[in-house]
mmCIF file of the C-alpha atoms, coordinates in Angstrom:
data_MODEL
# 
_entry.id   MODEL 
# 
loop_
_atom_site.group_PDB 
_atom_site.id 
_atom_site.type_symbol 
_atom_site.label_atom_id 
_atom_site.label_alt_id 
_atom_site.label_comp_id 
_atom_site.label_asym_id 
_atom_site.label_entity_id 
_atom_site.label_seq_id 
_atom_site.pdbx_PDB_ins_code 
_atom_site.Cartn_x 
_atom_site.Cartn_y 
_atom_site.Cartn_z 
_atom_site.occupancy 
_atom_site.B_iso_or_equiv 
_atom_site.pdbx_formal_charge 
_atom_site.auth_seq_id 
_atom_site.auth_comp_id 
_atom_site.auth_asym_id 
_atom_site.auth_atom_id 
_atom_site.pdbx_PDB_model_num 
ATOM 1   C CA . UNK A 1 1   ? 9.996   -7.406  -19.195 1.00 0.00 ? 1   UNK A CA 1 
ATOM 2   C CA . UNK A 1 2   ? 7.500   -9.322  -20.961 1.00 0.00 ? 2   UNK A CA 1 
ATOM 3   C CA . UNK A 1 3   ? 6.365   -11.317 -17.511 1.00 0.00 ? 3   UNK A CA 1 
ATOM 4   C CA . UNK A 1 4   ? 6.097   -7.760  -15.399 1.00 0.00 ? 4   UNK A CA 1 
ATOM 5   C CA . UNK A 1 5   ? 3.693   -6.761  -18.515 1.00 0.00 ? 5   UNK A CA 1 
ATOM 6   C CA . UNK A 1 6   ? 1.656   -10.362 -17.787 1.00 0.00 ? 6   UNK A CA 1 
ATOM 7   C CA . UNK A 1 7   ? 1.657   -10.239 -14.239 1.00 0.00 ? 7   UNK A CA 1 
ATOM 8   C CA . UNK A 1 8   ? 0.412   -6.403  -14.472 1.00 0.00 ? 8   UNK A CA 1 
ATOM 9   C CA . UNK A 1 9   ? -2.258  -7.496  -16.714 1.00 0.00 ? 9   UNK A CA 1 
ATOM 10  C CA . UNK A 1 10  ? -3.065  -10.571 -14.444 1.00 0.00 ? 10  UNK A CA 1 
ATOM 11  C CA . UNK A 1 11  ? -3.247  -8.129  -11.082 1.00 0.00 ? 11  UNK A CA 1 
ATOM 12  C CA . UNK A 1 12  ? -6.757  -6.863  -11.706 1.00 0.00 ? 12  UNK A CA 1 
ATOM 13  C CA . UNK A 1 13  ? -8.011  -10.492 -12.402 1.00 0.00 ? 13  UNK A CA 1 
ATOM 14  C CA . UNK A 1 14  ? -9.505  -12.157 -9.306  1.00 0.00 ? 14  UNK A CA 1 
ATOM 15  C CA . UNK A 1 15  ? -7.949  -15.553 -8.626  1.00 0.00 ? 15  UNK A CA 1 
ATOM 16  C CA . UNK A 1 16  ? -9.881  -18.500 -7.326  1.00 0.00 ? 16  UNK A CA 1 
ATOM 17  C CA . UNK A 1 17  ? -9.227  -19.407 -3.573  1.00 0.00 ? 17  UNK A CA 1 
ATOM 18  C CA . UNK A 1 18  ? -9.960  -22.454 -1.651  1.00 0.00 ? 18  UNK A CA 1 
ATOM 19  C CA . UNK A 1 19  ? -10.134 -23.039 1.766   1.00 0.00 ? 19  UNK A CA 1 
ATOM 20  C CA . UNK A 1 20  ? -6.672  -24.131 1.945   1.00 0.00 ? 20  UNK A CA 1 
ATOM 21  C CA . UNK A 1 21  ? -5.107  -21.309 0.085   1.00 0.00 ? 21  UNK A CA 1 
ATOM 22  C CA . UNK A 1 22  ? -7.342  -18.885 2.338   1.00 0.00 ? 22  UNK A CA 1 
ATOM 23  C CA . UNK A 1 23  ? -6.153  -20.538 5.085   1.00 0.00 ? 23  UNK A CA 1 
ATOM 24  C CA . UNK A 1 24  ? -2.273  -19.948 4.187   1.00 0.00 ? 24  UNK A CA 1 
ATOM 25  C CA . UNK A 1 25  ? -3.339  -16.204 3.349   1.00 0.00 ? 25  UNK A CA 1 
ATOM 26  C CA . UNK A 1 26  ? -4.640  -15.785 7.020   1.00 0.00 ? 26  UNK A CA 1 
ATOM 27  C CA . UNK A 1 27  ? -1.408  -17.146 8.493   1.00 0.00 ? 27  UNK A CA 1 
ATOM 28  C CA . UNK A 1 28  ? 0.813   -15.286 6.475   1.00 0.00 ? 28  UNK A CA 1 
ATOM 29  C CA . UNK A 1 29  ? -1.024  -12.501 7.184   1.00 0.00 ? 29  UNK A CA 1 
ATOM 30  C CA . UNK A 1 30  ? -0.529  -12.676 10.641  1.00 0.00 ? 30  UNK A CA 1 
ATOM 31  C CA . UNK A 1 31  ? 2.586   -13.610 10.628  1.00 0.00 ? 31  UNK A CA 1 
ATOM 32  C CA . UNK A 1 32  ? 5.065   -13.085 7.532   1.00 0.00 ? 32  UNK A CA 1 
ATOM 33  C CA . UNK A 1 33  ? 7.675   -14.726 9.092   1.00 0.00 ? 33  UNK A CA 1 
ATOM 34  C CA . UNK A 1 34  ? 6.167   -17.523 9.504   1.00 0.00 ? 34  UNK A CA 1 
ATOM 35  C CA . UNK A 1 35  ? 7.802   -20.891 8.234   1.00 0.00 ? 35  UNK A CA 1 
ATOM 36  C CA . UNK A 1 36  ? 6.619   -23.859 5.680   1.00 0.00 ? 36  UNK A CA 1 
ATOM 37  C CA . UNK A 1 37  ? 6.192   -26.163 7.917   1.00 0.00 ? 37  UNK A CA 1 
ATOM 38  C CA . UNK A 1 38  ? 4.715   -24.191 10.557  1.00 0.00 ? 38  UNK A CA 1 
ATOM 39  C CA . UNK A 1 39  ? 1.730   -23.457 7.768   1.00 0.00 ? 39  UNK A CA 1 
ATOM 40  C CA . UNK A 1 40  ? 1.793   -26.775 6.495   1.00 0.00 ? 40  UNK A CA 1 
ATOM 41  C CA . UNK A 1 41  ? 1.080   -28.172 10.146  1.00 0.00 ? 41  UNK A CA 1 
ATOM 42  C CA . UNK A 1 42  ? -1.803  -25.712 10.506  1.00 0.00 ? 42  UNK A CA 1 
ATOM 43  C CA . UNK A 1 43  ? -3.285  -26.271 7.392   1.00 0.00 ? 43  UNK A CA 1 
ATOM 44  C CA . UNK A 1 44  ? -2.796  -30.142 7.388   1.00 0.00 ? 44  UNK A CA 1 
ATOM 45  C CA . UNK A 1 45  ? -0.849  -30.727 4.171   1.00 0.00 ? 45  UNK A CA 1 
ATOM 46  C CA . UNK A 1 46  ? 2.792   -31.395 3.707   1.00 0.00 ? 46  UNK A CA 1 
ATOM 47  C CA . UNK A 1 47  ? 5.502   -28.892 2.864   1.00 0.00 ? 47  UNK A CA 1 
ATOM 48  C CA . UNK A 1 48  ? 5.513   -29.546 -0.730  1.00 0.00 ? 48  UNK A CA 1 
ATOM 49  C CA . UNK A 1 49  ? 1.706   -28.837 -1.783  1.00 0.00 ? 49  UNK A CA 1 
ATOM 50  C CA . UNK A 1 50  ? 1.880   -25.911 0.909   1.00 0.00 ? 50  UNK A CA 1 
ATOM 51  C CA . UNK A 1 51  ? 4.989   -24.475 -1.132  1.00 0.00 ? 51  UNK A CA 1 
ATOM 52  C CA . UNK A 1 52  ? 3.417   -25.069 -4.506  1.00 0.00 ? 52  UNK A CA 1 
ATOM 53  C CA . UNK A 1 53  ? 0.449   -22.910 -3.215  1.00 0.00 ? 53  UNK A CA 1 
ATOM 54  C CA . UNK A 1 54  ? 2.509   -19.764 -2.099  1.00 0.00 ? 54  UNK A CA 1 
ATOM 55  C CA . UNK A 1 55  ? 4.794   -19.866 -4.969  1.00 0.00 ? 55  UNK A CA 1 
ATOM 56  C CA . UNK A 1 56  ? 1.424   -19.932 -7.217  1.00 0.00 ? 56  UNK A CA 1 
ATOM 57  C CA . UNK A 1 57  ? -0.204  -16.785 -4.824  1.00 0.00 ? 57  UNK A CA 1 
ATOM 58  C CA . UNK A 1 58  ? 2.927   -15.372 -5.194  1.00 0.00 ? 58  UNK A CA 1 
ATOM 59  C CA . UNK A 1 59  ? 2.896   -15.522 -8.939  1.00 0.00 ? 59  UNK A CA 1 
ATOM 60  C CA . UNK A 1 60  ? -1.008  -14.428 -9.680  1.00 0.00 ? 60  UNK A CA 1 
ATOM 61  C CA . UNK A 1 61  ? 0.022   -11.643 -7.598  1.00 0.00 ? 61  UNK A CA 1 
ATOM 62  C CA . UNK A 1 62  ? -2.328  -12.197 -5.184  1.00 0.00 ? 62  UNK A CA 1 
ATOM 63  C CA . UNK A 1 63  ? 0.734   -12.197 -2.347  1.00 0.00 ? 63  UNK A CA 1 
ATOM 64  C CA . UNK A 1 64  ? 2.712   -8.593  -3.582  1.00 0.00 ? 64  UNK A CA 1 
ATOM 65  C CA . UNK A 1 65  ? 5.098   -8.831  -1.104  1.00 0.00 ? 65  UNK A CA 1 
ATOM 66  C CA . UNK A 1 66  ? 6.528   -9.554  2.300   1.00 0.00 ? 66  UNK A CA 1 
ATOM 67  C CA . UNK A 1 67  ? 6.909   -6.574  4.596   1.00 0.00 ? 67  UNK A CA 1 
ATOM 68  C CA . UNK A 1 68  ? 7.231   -5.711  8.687   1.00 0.00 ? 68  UNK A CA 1 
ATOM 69  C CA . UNK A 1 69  ? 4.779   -2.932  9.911   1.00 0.00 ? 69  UNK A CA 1 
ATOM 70  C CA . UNK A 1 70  ? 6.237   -0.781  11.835  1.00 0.00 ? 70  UNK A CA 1 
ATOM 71  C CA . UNK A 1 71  ? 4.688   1.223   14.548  1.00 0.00 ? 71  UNK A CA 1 
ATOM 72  C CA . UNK A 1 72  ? 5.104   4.957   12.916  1.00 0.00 ? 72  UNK A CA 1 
ATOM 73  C CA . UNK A 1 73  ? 5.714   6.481   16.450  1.00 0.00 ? 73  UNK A CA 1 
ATOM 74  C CA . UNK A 1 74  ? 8.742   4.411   17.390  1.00 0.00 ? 74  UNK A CA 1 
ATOM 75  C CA . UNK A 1 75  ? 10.385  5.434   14.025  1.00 0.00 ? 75  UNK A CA 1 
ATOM 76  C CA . UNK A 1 76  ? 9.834   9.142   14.181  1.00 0.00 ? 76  UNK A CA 1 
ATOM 77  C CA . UNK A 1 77  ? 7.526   9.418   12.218  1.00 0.00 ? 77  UNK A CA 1 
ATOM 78  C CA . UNK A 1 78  ? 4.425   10.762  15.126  1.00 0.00 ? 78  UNK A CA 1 
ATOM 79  C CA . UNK A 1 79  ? 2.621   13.053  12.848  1.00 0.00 ? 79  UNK A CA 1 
ATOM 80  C CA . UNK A 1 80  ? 0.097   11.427  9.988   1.00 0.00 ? 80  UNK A CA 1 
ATOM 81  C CA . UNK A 1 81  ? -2.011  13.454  8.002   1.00 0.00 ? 81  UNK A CA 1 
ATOM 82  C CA . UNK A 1 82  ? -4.444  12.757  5.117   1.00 0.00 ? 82  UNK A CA 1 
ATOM 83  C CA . UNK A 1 83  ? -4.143  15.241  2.667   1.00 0.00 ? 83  UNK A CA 1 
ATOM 84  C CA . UNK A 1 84  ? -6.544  15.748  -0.595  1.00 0.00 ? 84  UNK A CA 1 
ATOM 85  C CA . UNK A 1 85  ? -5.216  16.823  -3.826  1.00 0.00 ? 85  UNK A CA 1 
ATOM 86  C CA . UNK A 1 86  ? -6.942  18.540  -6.721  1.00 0.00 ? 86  UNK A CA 1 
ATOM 87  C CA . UNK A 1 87  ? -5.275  18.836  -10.234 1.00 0.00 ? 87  UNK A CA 1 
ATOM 88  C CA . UNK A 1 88  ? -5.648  21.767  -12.402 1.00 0.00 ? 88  UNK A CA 1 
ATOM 89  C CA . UNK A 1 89  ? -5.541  19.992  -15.180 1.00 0.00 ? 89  UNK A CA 1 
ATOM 90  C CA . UNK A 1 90  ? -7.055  16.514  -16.224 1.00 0.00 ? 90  UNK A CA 1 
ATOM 91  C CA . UNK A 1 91  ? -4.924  14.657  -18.537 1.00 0.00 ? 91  UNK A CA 1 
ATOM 92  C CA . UNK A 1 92  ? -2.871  11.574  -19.210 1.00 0.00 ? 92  UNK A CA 1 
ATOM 93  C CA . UNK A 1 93  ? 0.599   12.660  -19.100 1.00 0.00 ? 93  UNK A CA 1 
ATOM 94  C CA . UNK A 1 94  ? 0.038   15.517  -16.138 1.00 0.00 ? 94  UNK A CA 1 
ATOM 95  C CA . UNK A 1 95  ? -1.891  12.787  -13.510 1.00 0.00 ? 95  UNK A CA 1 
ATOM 96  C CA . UNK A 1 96  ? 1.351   10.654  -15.018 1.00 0.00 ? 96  UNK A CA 1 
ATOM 97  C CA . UNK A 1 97  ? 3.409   13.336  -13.627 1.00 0.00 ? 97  UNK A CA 1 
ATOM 98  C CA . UNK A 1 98  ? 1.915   13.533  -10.672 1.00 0.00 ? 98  UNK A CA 1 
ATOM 99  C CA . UNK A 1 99  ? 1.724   10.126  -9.920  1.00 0.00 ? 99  UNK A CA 1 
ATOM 100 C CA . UNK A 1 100 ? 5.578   9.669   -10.647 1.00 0.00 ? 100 UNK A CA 1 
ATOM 101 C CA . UNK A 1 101 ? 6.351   12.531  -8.397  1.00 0.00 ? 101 UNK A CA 1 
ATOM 102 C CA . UNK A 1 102 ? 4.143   11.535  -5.676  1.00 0.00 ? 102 UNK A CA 1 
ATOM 103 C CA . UNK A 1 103 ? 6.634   7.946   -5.737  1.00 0.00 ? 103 UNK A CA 1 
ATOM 104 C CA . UNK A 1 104 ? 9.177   10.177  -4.921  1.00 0.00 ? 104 UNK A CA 1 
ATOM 105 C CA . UNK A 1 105 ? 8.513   11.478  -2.212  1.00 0.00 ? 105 UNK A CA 1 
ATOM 106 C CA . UNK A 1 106 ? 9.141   9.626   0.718   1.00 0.00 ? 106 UNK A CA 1 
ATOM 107 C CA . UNK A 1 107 ? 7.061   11.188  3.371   1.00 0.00 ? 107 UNK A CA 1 
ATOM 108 C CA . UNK A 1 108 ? 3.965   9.728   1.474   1.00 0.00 ? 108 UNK A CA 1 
ATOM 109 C CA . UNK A 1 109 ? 3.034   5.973   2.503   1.00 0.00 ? 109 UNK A CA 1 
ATOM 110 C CA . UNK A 1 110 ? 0.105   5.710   0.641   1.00 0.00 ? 110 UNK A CA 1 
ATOM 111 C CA . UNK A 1 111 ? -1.658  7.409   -2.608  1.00 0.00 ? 111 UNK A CA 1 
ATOM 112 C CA . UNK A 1 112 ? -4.758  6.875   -4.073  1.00 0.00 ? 112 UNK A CA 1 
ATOM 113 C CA . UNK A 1 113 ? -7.085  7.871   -7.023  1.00 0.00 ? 113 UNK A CA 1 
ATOM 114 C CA . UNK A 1 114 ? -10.667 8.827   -5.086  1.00 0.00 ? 114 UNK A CA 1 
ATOM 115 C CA . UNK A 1 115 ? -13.538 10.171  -7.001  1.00 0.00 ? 115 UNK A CA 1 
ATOM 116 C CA . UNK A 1 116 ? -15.570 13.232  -5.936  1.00 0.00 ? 116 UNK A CA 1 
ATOM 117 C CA . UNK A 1 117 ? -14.065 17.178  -4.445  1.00 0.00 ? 117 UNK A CA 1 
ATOM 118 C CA . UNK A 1 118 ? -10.393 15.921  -4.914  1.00 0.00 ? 118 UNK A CA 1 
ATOM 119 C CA . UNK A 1 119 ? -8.539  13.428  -7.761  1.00 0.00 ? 119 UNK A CA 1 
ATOM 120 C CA . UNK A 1 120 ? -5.869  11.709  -4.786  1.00 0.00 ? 120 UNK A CA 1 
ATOM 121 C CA . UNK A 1 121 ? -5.525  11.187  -0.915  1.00 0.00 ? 121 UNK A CA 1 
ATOM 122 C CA . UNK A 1 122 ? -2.515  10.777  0.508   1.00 0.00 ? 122 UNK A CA 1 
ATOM 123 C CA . UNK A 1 123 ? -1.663  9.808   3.267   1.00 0.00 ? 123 UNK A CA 1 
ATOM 124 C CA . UNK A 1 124 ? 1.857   11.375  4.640   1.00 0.00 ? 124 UNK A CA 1 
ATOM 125 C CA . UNK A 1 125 ? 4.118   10.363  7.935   1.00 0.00 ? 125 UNK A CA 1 
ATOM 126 C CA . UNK A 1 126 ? 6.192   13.068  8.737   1.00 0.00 ? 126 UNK A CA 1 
ATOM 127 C CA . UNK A 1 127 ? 8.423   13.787  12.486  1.00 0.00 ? 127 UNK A CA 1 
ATOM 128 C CA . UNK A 1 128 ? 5.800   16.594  13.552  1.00 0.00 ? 128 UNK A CA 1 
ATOM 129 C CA . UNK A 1 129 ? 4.051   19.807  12.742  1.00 0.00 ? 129 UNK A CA 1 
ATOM 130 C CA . UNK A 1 130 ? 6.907   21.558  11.636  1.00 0.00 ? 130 UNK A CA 1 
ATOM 131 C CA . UNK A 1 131 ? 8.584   18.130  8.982   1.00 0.00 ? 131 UNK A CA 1 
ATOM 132 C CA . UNK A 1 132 ? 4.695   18.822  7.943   1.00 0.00 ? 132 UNK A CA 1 
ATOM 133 C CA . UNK A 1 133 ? 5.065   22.562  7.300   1.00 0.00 ? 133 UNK A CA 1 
ATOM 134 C CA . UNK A 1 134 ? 8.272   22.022  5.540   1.00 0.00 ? 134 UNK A CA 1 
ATOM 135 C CA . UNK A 1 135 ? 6.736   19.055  3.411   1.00 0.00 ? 135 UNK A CA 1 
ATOM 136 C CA . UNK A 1 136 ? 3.986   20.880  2.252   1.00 0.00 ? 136 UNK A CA 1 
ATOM 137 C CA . UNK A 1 137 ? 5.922   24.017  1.303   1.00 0.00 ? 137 UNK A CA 1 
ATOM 138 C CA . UNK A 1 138 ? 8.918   22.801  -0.441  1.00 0.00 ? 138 UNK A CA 1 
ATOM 139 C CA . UNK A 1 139 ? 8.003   19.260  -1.683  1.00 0.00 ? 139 UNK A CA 1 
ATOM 140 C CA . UNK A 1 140 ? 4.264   18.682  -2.442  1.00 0.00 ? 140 UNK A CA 1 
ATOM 141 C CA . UNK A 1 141 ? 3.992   22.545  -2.853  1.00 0.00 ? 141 UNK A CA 1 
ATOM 142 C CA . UNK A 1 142 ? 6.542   23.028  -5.883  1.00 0.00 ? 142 UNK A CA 1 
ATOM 143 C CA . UNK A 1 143 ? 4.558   19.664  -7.221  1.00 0.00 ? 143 UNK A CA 1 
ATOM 144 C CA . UNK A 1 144 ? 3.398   20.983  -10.974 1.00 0.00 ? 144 UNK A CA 1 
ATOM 145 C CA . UNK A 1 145 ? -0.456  21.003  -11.773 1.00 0.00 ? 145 UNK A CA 1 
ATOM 146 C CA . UNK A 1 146 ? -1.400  21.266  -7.955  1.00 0.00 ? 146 UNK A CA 1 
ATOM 147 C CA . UNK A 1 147 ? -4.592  23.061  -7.976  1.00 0.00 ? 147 UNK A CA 1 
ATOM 148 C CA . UNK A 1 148 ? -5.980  22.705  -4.508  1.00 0.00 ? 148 UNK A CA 1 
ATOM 149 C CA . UNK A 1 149 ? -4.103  20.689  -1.264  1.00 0.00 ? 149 UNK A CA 1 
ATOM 150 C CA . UNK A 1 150 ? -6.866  20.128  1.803   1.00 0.00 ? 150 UNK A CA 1 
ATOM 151 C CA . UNK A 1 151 ? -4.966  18.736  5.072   1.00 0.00 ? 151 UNK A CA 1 
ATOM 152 C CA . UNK A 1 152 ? -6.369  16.623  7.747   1.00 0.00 ? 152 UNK A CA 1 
ATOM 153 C CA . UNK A 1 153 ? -4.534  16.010  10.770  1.00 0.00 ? 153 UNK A CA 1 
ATOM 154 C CA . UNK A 1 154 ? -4.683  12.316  12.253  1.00 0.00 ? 154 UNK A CA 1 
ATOM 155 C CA . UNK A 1 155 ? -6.099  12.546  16.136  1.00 0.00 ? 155 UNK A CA 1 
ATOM 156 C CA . UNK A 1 156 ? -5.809  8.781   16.935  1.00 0.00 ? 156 UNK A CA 1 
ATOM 157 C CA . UNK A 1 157 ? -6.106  5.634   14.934  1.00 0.00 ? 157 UNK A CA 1 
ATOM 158 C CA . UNK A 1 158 ? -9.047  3.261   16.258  1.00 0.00 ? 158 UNK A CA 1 
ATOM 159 C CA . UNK A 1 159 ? -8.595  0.719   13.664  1.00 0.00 ? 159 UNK A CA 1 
ATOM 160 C CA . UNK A 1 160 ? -5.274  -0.058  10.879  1.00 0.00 ? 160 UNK A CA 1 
ATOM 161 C CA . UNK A 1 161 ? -5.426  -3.388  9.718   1.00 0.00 ? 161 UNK A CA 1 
ATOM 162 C CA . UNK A 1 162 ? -3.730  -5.049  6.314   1.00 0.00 ? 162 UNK A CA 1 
ATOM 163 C CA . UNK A 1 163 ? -5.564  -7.948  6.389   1.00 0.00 ? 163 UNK A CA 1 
ATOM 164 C CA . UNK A 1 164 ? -8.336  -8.908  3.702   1.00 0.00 ? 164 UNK A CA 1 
ATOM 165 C CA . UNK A 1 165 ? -8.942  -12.833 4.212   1.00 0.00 ? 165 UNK A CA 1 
ATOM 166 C CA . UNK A 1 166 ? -10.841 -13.410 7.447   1.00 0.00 ? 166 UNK A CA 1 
# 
């Protein structure tokens, strides 16, 4: 318990990178599966030192996890929409609500805090119009301390990238 509280502490901290740990980032990046070795021959160090470096992005957070990206059509999931959300009311324990309820709700792949109109966008895959429909009516709907729910409907996607070291 005591190390989640450290490494949550640590995650807003920047961590130094050199070119070498860079380099690593890019390839895992790319390609999550790829091995040790594989990185260690691209990077020009041995296995060991190229271990030792992951392990130590893993643990300064700066590597949160491992994950495949699927492509949301091939899963059923063809319909994404970006939907702002107002609170009636501003305080710690109701955005805490919020926020807990919005982790349970599967249909929503991303949440953030934004500034401005509207306190969070989400961002929501859902089968099509009607999964929407039913989303917004029965799940984010009955959410408590929903003021004001604007939904925008995702055309096409001309750019959707995860990666942050060039």
């Amino acid at each position: 318990m005591e190390k989640d509280i450290q490494k949550e502490k640590a995650a807003d901290v920047p961590v130094e990178l050199d070119e070498k740990d860079r380099a690593i980032l890019r390839l895992l990046q790319a390609n999550g599966k790829i091995t040790v070795r594989e990185i260690a021959a691209q990077v020009h160090l041995s296995t060991t030192p190229v271990h030792e470096r992951i392990r130590r992005l893993e643990d300064t957070g700066v590597i949160r996890q491992y994950a495949a990206i699927l492509d949301h059509t091939k899963v059923k999931k063809g319909l994404l929409a970006i939907c702002y959300v107002s609170l009636k009311e501003h305080n710690k324990r109701s955005g805490a609500k919020f926020i807990k309820t919005i982790h349970e709700l599967p249909e929503i792949i991303e949440c953030y805090i934004i500034s401005g109109e509207f306190d969070f966008q989400l961002k929501v895959a859902v089968e099509n119009m009607d999964a929407y429909y039913h989303f917004h009516v029965n799940k984010l709907g009955q959410v408590e301390n929903i003021g004001h729910v604007q939904s925008t409907f995702v055309m096409g996607v001309v750019k959707q990238t995860h990666r942050l070291i060039d």
